[in-house]
C-alpha positions as CSV (number, residue, x, y, z in Angstrom):
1,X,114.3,107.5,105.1
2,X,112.9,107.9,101.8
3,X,112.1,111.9,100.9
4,X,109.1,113.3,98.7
5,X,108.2,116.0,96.9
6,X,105.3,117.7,95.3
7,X,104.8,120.0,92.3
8,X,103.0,122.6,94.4
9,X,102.2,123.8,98.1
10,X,99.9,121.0,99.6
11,X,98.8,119.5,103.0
12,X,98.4,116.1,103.1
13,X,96.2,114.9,106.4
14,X,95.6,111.5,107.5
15,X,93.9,110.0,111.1
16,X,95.1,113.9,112.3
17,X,98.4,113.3,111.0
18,X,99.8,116.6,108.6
19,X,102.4,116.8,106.6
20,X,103.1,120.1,104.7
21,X,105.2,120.4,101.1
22,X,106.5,123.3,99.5
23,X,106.6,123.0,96.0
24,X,110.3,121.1,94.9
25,X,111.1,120.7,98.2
26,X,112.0,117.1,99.4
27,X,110.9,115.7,103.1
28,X,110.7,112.8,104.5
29,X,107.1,111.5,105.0
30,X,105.9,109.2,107.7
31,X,104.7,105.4,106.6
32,X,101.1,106.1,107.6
33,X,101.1,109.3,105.3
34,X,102.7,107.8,102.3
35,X,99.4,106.6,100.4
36,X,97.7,109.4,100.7
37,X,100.6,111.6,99.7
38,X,101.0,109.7,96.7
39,X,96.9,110.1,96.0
40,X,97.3,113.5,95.2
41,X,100.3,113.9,93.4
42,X,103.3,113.7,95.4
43,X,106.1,111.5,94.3
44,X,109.4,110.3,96.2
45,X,112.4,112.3,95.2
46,X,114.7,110.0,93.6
47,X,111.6,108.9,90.7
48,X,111.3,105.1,92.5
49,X,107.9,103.9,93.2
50,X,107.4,104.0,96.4
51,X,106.4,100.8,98.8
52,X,102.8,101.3,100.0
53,X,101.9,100.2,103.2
54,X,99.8,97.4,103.1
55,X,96.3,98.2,104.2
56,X,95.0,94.8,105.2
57,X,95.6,95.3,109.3
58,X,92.3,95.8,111.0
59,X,92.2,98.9,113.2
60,X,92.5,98.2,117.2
61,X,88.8,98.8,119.1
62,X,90.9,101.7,121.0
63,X,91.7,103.2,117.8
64,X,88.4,103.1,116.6
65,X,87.3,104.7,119.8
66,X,89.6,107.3,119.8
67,X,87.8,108.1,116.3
68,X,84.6,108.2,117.8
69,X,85.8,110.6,120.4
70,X,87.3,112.9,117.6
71,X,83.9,112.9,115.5
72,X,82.1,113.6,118.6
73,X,84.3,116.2,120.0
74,X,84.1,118.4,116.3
75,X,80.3,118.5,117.0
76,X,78.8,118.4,113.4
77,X,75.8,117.2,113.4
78,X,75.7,115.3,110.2
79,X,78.2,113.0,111.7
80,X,76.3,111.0,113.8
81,X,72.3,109.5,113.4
82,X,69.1,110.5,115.3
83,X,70.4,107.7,117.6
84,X,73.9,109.6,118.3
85,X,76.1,106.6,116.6
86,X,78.9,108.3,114.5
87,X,77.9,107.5,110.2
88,X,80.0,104.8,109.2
89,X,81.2,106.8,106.1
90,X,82.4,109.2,108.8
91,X,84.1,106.7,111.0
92,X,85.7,104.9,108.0
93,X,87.2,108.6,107.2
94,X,88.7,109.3,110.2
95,X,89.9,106.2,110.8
96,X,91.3,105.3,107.1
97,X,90.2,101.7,107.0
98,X,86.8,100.1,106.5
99,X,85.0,98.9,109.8
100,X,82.5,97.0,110.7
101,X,79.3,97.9,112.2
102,X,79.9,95.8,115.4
103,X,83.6,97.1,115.8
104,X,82.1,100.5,116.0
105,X,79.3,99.6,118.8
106,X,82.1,98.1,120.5
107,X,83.9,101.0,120.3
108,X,81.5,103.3,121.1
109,X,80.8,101.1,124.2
110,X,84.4,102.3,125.5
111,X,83.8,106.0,124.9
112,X,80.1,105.9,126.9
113,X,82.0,103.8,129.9
């Protein structure tokens, strides 16, 4: 498994996934991490570019429910319209892909039944 490092102490969170760096100390990094580690400045240890997941896979409904839950469950109440249906901004987030509007009634669907 490939190991990364960063410059400084950082926390990189994705979906409710966290990995924690210590300034020039290499770890290995889970595959689902690995973008947004790179975003903000980490770098694998040996100096190759690293291979980015691809990011064309469309999230599962039950995913996207499960992210609905989340939102719901933090309780802000900028997260969600008049109408209670979670901000797609919000959703897209959590969830680290875009989604459509009808993916997310459908998934809200799940959580109310």
């Amino acid at each position: 498994m490939t190991q990364y490092v960063s410059d400084k102490d950082l926390q990189v969170v994705r979906n409710g996934v966290t990995a924690r760096f210590v300034a020039g100390k290499p770890r290995p990094l889970r595959a689902s991490l690995v973008e947004a580690a790179i975003g903000v400045g980490v770098r694998p240890a040996d100096g190759k570019a690293p291979e980015l997941p691809k990011n064309d896979a469309r999230p599962s409904i039950e995913f996207i429910a499960d992210a609905i839950k989340t939102i719901k469950a933090r309780g802000k109440k900028g997260d969600v319209t008049t109408n209670g249906d979670v901000r797609m901004n919000v959703l897209e987030a959590e969830v680290g892909y875009d989604v459509t509007t009808e993916d997310r009634d459908t998934a809200a669907a799940l959580t109310e039944g």
